[in-house]
N, C-alpha and C positions, 0 to 999 in steps of 0.2 A: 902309403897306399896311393897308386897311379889314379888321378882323375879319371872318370869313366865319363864318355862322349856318347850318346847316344847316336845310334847308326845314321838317324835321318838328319842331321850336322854332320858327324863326320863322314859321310859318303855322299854328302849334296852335293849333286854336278857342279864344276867348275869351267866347265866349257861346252860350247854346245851339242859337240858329238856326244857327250855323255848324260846328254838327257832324255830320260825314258819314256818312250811313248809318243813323243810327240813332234814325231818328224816335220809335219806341213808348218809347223812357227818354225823352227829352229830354221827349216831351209831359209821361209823367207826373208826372217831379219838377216841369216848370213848374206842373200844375194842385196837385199838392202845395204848393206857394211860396204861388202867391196864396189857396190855400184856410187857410193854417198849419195843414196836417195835416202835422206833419213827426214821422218817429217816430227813434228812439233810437239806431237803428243799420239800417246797410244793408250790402247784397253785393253787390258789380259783378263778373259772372264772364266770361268768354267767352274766344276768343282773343286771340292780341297785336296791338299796334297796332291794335287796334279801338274807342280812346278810354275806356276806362276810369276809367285817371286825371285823363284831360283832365275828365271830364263829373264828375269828384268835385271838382275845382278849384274849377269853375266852379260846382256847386252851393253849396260852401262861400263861394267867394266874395257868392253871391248873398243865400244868406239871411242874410249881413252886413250887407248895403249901406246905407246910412243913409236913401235916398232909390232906392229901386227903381224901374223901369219897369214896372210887372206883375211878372214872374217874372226879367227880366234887370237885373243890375247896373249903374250909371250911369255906370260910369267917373271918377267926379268927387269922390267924396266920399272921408272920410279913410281908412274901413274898404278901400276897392277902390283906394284910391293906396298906400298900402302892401302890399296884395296883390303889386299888378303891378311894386314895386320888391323883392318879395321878402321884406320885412318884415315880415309880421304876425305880431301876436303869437298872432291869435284859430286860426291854420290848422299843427296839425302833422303833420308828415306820418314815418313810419317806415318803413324798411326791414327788411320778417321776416324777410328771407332771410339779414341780417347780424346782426339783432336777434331771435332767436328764443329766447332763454332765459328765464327766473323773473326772475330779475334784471329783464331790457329791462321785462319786461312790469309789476315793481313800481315802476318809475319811471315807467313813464307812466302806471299808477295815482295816482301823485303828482301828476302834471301835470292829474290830470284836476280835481284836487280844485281848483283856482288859478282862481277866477271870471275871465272877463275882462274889459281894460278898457275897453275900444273893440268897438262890435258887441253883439249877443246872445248868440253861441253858439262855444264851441271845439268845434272839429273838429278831430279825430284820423282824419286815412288813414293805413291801414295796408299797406300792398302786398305783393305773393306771399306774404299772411297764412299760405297753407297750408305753409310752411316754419315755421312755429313747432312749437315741439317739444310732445307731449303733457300735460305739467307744465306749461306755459304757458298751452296752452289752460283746462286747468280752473283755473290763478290768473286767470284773465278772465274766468270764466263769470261770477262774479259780477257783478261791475263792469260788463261788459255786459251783462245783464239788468236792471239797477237803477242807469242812471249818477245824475248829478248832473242837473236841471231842463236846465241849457248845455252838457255834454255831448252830440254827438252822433258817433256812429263809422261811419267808411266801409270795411268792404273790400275791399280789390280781389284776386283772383288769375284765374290762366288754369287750374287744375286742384280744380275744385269737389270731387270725388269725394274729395280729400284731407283737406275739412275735417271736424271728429266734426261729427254729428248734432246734440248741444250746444247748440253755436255757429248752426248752421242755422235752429234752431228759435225764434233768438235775432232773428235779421236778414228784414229785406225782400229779399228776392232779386229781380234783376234780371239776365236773360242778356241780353249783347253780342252780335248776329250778327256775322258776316261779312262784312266791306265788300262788294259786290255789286262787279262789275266796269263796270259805267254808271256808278256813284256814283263811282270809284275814277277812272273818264276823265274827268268832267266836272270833278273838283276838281284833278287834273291840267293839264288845262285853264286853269284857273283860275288855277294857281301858272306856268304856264309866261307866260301871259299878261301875269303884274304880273313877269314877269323877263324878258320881252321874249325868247322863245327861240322861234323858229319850228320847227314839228312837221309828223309825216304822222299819220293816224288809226294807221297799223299799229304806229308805234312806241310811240303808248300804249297801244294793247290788248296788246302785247306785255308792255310793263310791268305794269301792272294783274293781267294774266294770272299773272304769273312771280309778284306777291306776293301772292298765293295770298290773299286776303281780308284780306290787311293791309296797314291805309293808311301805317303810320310804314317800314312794309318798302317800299311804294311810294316815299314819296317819297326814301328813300336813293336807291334806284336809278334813278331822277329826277335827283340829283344825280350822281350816277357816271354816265348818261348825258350829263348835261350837260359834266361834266369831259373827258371823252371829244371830242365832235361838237359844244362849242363852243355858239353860239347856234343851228344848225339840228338838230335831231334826225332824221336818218336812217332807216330803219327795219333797212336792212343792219347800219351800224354799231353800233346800239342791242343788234341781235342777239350780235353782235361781243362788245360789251361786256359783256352780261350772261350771257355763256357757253351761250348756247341758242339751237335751229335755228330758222331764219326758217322763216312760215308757207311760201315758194315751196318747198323743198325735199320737204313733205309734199305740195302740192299737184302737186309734178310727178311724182313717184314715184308716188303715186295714178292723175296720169291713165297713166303705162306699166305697171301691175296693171292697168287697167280694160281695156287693148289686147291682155291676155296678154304683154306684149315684157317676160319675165323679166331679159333682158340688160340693156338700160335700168336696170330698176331695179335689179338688182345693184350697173352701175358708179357708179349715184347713190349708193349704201350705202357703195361703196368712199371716195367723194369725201368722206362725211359722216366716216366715219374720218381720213383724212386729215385732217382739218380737225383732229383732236383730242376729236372724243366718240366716248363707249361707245354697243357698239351696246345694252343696255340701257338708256340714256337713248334711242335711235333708237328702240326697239319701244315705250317707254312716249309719246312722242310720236304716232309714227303709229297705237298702239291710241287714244287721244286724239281723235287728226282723221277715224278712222273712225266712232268713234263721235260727232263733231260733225256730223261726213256723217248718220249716220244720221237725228239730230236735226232736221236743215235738210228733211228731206222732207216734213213734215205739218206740224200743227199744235201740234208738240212744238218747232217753232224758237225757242219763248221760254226753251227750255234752254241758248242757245246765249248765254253773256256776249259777245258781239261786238258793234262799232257798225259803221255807216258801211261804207264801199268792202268792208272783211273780211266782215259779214257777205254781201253780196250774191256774192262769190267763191264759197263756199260753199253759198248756193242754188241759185250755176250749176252746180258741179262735182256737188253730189244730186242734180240733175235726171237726171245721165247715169248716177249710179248706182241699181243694182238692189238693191231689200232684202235676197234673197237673197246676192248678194254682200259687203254690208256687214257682215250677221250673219254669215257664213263669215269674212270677214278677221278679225270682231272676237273672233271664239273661238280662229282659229288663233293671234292675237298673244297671245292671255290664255295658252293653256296655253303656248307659250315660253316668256312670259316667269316663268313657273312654272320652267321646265325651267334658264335661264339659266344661273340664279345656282350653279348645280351643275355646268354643264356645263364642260369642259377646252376646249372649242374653241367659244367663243359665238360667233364670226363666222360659223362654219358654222350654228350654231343662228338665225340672225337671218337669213341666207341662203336656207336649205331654207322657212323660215315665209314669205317672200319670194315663191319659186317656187310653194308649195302657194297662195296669194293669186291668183299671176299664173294658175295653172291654172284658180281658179275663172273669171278674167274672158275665159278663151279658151275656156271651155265655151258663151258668150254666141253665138260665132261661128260653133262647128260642127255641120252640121247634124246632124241624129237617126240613127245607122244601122238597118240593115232592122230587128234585131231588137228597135228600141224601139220600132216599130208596134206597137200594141194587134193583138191576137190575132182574127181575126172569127169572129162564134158561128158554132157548125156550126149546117148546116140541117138540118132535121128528118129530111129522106127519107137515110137513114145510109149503103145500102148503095156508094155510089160515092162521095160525098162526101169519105169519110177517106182516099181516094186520090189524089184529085185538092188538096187543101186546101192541103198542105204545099205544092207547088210553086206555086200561086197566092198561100198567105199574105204575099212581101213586095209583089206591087205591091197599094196599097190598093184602087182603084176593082175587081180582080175580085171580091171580098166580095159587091159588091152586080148584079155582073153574073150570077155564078151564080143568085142566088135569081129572078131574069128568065128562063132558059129551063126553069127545073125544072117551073114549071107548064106550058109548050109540051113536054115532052116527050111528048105522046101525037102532037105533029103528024109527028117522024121516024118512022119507020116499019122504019128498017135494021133496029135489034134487034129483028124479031117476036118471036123462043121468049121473051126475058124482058117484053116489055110485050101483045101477047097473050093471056098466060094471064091478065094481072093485069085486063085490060078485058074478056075473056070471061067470068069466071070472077064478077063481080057478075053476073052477069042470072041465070045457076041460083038455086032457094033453096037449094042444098044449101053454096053460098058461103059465108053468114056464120064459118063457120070460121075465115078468113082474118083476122076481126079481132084473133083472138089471137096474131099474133105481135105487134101491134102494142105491147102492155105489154111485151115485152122490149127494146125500143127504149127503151121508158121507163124500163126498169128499167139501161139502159146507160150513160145521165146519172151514174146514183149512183154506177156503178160507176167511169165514168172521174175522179171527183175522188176518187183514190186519199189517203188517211191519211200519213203518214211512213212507215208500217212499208211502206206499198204496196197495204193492200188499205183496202174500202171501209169507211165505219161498219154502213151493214146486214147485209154481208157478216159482219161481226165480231159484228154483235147475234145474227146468224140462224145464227152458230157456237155463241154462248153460251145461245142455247134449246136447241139440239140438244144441247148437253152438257149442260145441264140436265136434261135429259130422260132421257139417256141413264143421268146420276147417278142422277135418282130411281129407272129400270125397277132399274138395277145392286143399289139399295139396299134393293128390296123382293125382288129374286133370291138375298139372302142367304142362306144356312145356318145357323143355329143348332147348334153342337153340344151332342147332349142330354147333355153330360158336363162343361159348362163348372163348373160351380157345384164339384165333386170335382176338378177340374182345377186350382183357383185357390186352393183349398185346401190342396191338396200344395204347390201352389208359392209359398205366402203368402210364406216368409222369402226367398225369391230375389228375389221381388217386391221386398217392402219392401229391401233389399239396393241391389236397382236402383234406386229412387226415391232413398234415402240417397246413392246416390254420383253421380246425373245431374240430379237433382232435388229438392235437399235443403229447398228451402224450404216442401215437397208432406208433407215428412214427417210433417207433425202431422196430417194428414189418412189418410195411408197407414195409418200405426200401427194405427189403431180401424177398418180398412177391415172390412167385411162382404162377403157375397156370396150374390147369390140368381139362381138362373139363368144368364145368361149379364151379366146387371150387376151392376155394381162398386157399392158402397151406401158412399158417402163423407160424411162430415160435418166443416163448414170452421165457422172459427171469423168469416171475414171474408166480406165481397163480394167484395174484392179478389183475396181467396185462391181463390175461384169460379171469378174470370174468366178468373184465366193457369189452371187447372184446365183449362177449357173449351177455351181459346186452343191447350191442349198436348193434347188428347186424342186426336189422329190420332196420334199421334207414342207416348204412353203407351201406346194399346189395342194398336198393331203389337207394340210392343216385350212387353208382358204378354201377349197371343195367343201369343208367338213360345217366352217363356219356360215357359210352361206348357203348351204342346203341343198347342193348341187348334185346329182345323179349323174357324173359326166367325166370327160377328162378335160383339165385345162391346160394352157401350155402361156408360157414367158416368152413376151415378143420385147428384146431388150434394143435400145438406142443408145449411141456416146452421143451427148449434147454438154453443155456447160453448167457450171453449179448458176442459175438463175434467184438463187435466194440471195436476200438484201443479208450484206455484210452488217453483223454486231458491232457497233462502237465499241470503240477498244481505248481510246485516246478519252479525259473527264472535258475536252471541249468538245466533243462528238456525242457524248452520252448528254451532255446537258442540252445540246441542239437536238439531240431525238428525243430528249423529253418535252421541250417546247414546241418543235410538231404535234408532239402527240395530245398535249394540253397545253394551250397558247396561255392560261389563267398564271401558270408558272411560270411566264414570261413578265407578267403586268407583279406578279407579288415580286421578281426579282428589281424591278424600277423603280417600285414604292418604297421598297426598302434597301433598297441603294446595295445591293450586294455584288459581292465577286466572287469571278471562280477563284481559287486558290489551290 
């Protein structure tokens, strides 16, 4: 039995045109090659199976060659036949992830030093370099900053953020995108072709799809479909094999949400369980093809990695959908699937997201009831209008039937008392009267877009001048008692008392209060202390009128001066010299008995 090779070795690019996807490296190492600008060391980063190591092979291989094509190897000569028998001396390659210690890293400081025989240049790849331990790193910094003339280093990992800064500053950096999903079908293609397997387009967008931007993940599953379905690739069985919903299950579930038919899609959910997935895999798929949906409607379909038949599925099925409902599905599936992963009963949670979907696309169908008709303006002439409105407001067309006979009402004649007075009554000059009720109509408008609280904003402004007013006459009606000044006086200690226990932060101000007439003569040491002063003085002058028996108004006459009170000892040679002021006798016991401060 023939050795079996698995596609992603035996179809690994050998030269730079044939590697996939990632035109912006390949060009510039080749213009590198033929220019011999080649520098000392490099970094290949990106995802996996995105060629990496392939495209460090092959560059090492190249600027070996004896007899180059341009920038590609010949295949022929001694350096590239033992390449591709696996022997060469001038290409070594390291594993960090198993070789990451002091040690690894001072042997192949040794290896670097061993000129080669054959070729110009040894190359050291290094791979998932960022597993080398810290100590490693800085036994390298050296060595890579200043190798040897043939010395050059390649390395590769998939987590840049891990390597130090160091190192960084040391190498040419180059990111790997993401295999594209075109790129990933056509070289699938390609491999199914030279292995004689017949396909449908869906089985390879499927594949392509499922490995997520990686081509060596690709062609595994390549081979496990092939293992599977044999030389035809099916698109059912593909699905089969690679444990994921075929596109028809999203697309039929979608069309019974677009129909409102909750049921349908339920028992499609139920069937997709039965099969053996989580309905978490089921909401992360169809948030997915919603939002492919969404994509396929404009000019944003180039977001859409599909080829062939799939894509045009997709154009058909956005045409029928509404933005509105796409954007509705695609928030309801996102918070679920938030909700999921916590929830005791996911099926229910996959279900209810389900039905709220189907609800939006049955709101497509039903029509507007009465009271989503817009509202039609009142007509000007008021007095009959607000009676008749309300039962006219649902059918639409009377709106505009009204405003048709209000200018014909001077032709009925039935109501004389009220249309009479109103036609007789211009030809007198003593008439003009009548135009003024006309501003209350207009003043009727303001009034009916009542506020939240219920009343109008004029209403409320034309309250707050009237209290306004009302405050100023009140404020100039006051009383003076001509006894305040004796009043405040007697009651200074009650005062200050009350400030100290209600208002202690008032008290430096309190203390040194003064008083002249019927105000209080305050002096603060801050602004600050001013403005809660100010802020509280309704509240103080009640309570000080109250305590000192005053019949009157009083009022805060405030000053900025300086804080004038003697600073507290803070310092035990300060406290001891304010106590010996204060009692000299503690001075004389401290002499006689020979003490210290300490």
């Amino acid at each position: 039995m023939e050795n079996f090779i698995v596609s992603a070795r035996k179809y690994r690019p050998a030269t730079f045109a044939s590697v996939v996807g990632q035109k912006h490296i390949t060009s510039t190492l080749k213009n590198a090659i033929e220019r011999g600008q080649l520098a000392h060391a490099y970094l290949f980063c990106g995802p996996r199976g995105v060629g990496k190591t392939t495209c460090a092979r092959i560059f090492a291989k190249a600027i070996n060659c004896l007899n180059p094509n341009g920038a590609e190897a010949c295949n022929e000569c001694e350096s590239c036949r033992t390449f591709n028998e696996n022997r060469s001396l001038n290409i070594h390659e390291l594993d960090a992830a198993s070789n990451n210690s002091v040690d690894d890293i001072r042997n192949l400081i040794e290896q670097v030093r061993v000129i080669p025989q054959v070729g110009r240049y040894s190359v050291f790849i290094i791979d998932e370099v960022h597993m080398l331990s810290q100590q490693a790193f800085n036994a390298f910094l050296k060595t890579l900053e200043e190798p040897p003339a043939h010395a050059i280093f390649i390395l590769a990992t998939t987590e840049k953020h891990k390597i130090i800064p160091t190192i960084l500053s040391r190498c040419q950096i180059y990111d790997f995108n993401r295999i594209r999903m075109e790129d990933a079908v056509e070289y699938l293609k390609y491999i199914a072709a030279q292995e004689g397997v017949a396909y449908d387009e869906e089985s390879l967008n499927l594949i392509a799809r499922k490995a997520d931007g990686g081509m060596r993940d690709a062609l595994s599953m390549f081979d496990k479909a092939v293992s599977f379905c044999g030389s035809t690739l099916n698109f059912k069985d593909v699905a089969q094999t690679l444990n994921v919903l075929d596109y028809d299950t999203y697309f039929r579930i979608t069309d019974s949400l677009l129909e409102g038919n909750y049921v349908d899609a339920l028992l499609c959910f139920d069937r997709v369980l039965a099969a053996g997935f989580a309905g978490q895999l089921f909401m992360a798929g169809l948030c997915q093809h919603m939002r492919d949906l969404l994509m396929a409607k404009g000019p944003a379909i180039s977001l859409i990695e599909f080829t062939g038949t799939l894509l045009e599925r997709y154009r058909t099925q956005a045409a029928r959908c509404e933005v509105d409902f796409l954007f509705g599905a695609i928030a309801i599936l996102t918070e679920a699937d938030g909700r999921i992963r916590q929830s005791s009963n996911q099926r229910l949670t996959v279900e209810l997201s389900l039905m709220k979907i189907a609800n939006l696309g049955q709101k497509k169908k039903i029509e507007p009831v009465e009271g989503d008709y817009p509202l039609p303006e009142l007509p000007q002439n008021a007095p009959a209008a607000p009676a008749r409105q309300p039962s006219q407001v649902p059918p639409a067309p009377q709106p505009a039937v009204q405003p048709a006979p209000q200018p014909q009402q001077p032709r009925p004649e039935t109501p004389p008392q009220p249309a009479q007075p109103q036609h007789a009554q211009p030809q007198p000059a003593p008439q003009p009267a009548q135009p003024q009720p006309a501003p209350r109509p207009a003043a009727q408008p303001a009034e009916t877009k009542p506020l939240i609280s219920g009343r109008s904003l004029a209403s409320l402004l034309g309250e707050a001048g009237t209290t306004a007013a009302h405050t100023a006459e009140n404020v100039a009606e006051r009383v003076i008692d001509p006894e305040s000044e004796s009043k405040l006086a007697a009651a200074r200690n009650d005062i200050v008392k009350y400030i100290n226990e209600q208002r202690p932060r008032f008290i430096v101000a309190f203390e040194t209060m003064r008083f002249e007439g019927n105000a209080i003569l305050l002096t603060v040491p801050t602004d600050a202390l001013r403005e809660d002063i100010e802020h509280s003085s309704v509240e103080l002058l009640t309570n000080i009128a109250r305590k000192a028996g005053i019949e009157g108004s009083l009022e805060f006459r405030i000053t900025l001066g300086a804080d004038n009170r003697p600073m507290r000892p803070i310092k035990l040679e300060d406290r001891i010299r304010h106590i010996e002021q204060k009692n000299p006798l503690v001075l004389e016991l401290k002499k006689s008995l020979e003490l210290e401060v300490e």
